[in-house]
N, C-alpha and C positions, 0 to 999 in steps of 0.2 A: 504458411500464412500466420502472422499474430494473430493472436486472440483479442478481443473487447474485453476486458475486464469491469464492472463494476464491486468497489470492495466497501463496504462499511466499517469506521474503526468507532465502535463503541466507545473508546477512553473510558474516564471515569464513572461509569453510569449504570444503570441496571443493578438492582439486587437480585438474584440469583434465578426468584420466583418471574420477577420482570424479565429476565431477559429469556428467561425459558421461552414464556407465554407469546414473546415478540418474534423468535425463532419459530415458534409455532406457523403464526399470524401466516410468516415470511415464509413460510414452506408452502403452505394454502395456498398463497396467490398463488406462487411460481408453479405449482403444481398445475395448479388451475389455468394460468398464461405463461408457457412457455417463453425465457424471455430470450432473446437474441443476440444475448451476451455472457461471458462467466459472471458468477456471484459469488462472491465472499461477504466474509462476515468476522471481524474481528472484536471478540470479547475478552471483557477481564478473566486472567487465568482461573477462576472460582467456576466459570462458566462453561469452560470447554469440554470437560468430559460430559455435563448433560445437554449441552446445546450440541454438542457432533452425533448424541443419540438421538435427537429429536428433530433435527433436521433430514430431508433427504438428500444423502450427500452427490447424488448424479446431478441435482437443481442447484446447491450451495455449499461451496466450501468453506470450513474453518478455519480461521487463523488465531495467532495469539499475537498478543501485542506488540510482545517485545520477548527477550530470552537471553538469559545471561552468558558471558564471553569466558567463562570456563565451564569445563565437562562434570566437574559436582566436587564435594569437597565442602569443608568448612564455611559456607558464604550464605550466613543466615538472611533466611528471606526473599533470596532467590529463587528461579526456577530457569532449569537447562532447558536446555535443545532435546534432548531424548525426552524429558519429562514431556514438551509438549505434546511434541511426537507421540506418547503412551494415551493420549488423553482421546486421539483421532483426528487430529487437529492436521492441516497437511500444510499451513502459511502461517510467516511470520512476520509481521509489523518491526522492520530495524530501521534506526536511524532518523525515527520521526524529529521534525524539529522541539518540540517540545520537553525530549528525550535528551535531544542534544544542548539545549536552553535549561533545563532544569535540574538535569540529572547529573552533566558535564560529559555524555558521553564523545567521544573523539572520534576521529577516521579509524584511529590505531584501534580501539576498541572493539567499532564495530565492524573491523573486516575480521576479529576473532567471531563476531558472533556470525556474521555470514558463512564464513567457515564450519562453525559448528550445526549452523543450520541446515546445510548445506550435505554435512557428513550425515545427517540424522533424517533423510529424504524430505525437508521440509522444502517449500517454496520462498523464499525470502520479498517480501515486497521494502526496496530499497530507495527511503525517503531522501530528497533533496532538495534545496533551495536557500534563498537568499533573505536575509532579513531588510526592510523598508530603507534604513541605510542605507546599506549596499545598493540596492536597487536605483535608489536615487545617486549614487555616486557612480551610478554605471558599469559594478563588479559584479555583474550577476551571471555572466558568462562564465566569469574566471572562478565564481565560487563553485559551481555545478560542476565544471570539469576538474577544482580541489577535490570537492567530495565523493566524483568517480572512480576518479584515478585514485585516490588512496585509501579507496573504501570498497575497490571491487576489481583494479585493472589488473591483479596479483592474480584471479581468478585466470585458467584456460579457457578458449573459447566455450567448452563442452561445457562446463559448470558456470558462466556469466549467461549462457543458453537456459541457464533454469532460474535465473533473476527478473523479476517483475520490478521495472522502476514508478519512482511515484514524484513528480514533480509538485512540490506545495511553493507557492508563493509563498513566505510566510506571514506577510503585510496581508496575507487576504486569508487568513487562517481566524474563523471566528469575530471576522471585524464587519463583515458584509458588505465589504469590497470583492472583489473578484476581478482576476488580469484579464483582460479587455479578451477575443476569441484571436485577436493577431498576437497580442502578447505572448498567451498560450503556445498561439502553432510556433511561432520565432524562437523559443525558447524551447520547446520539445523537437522542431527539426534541427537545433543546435545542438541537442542532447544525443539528437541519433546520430548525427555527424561524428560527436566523439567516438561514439561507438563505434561508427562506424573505420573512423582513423584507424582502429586499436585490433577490431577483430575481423573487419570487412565487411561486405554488405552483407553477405547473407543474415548473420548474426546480427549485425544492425535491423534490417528488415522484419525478423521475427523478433525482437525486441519490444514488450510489450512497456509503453509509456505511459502515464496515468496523471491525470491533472487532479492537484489538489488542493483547495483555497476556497471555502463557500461556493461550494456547486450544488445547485438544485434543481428541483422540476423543472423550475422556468426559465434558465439557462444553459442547462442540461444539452439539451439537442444544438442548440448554436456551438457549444464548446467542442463538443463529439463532431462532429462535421469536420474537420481542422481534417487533414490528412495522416500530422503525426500523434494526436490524441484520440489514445487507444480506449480510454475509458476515463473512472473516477475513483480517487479514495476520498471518501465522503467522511464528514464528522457528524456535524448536526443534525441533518438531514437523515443520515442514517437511523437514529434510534424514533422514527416513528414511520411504519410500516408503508401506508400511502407516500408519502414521499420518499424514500426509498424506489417503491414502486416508480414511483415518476418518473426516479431518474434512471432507473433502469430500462423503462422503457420508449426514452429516449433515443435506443437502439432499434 
């Protein structure tokens, strides 16, 4: 059976002291209310070795955000796939849009970094979607299944079995839109269909799917409801503890 996943990505935020003290917060509750789905928690790499200490890691896991697409070497400023791994960290944030919009990263790019994340026991949670464009021009099908297939369909069943996907609208990325609850399910049971084509159901069925585009408290449980939305990679929402909470427990 998939798992529910709820994940927070931090992005740019928290100074060190902050994000400690919010991991803290976030441990309390969950300690305290048992939530009824996985947690993650994705922090700037400054964060992860004291925030994987200070959380309890059987309530929330850690991830990092992102991880560079060689194993180490000359490439000032980065950080590998083993570094995260050393830090306690057991997830990593690839292929966010923002990632892919800013930074220029490609398919080609980041099925190295899947790869390496992958070699290094991490989790990979693997971002996709469409920009408002597209959307409106009706390519929103064909871009999800571009960035599958060349960003993960190279994987054997056994290793696309330990990828967590994360569907972001992009259009509803920070704008406080958000795709309607049919939007969602039509586009994440089209997501498992590929999946499905490629490696069978089984593998499709435990396939964990993940909506991501301005989710919170208060549309949280309408979104979750959907059959093939498994959970949330949360932005905003994330870095303040009660809402967080909200939409976790939503489950």
């Amino acid at each position: 059976m998939r798992k529910n996943i709820v994940a927070g990505n931090w992005k740019m935020n928290k100074t060190l002291t902050e994000g400690v003290e919010l991991a803290k917060k976030l441990t309390t509750i969950l300690t305290e209310n048992k939530p009824n789905c996985d947690v993650v928690i994705g922090t700037p790499y400054i964060h992860l070795s004291e925030v994987a200490k200070t959380v309890d890691t059987s309530v929330i896991g850690v991830s990092a955000q992102n991880c560079a697409d060689k194993v180490s070497g000359a490439y000032t400023g980065e950080i590998s796939a083993a570094m995260v791994k050393s830090t306690g960290a057991n997830y990593v944030i690839l292929g966010h849009s923002e990632r892919r919009a800013y930074y220029g990263e490609t398919d080609a790019i980041l099925k190295e970094k899947v790869n390496l994340a992958l070699n290094n026991d991490l989790t990979p949670i693997f971002c996709i979607g469409e920009v408002l464009e597209e959307r409106e021009a009706g390519k929103h099908f064909e871009v999800v299944t571009t960035q599958i297939t060349d960003g993960l369909f190279h994987l054997s069943a056994e290793e696309f079995s330990k990828v967590v996907l994360a569907y972001e609208p992009v259009w509803a990325i920070g704008t406080g839109k958000t795709a309607s609850p049919e939007q969602a399910q039509e586009i994440h049971a089209y997501i498992r269909k590929t999946v499905n084509d490629k490696y069978g159901s089984e593998v499709a069925d435990n396939t964990s799917i993940l909506y991501g585009g301005s989710c919170k408290p208060s549309n949280a449980k309408e979104l979750f409801s959907n059959p093939d939305v498994d959970g949330g990679l949360i932005g905003g929402a994330a870095l303040k503890s009660e809402d967080f909470h909200g939409i976790i427990t939503a489950f």
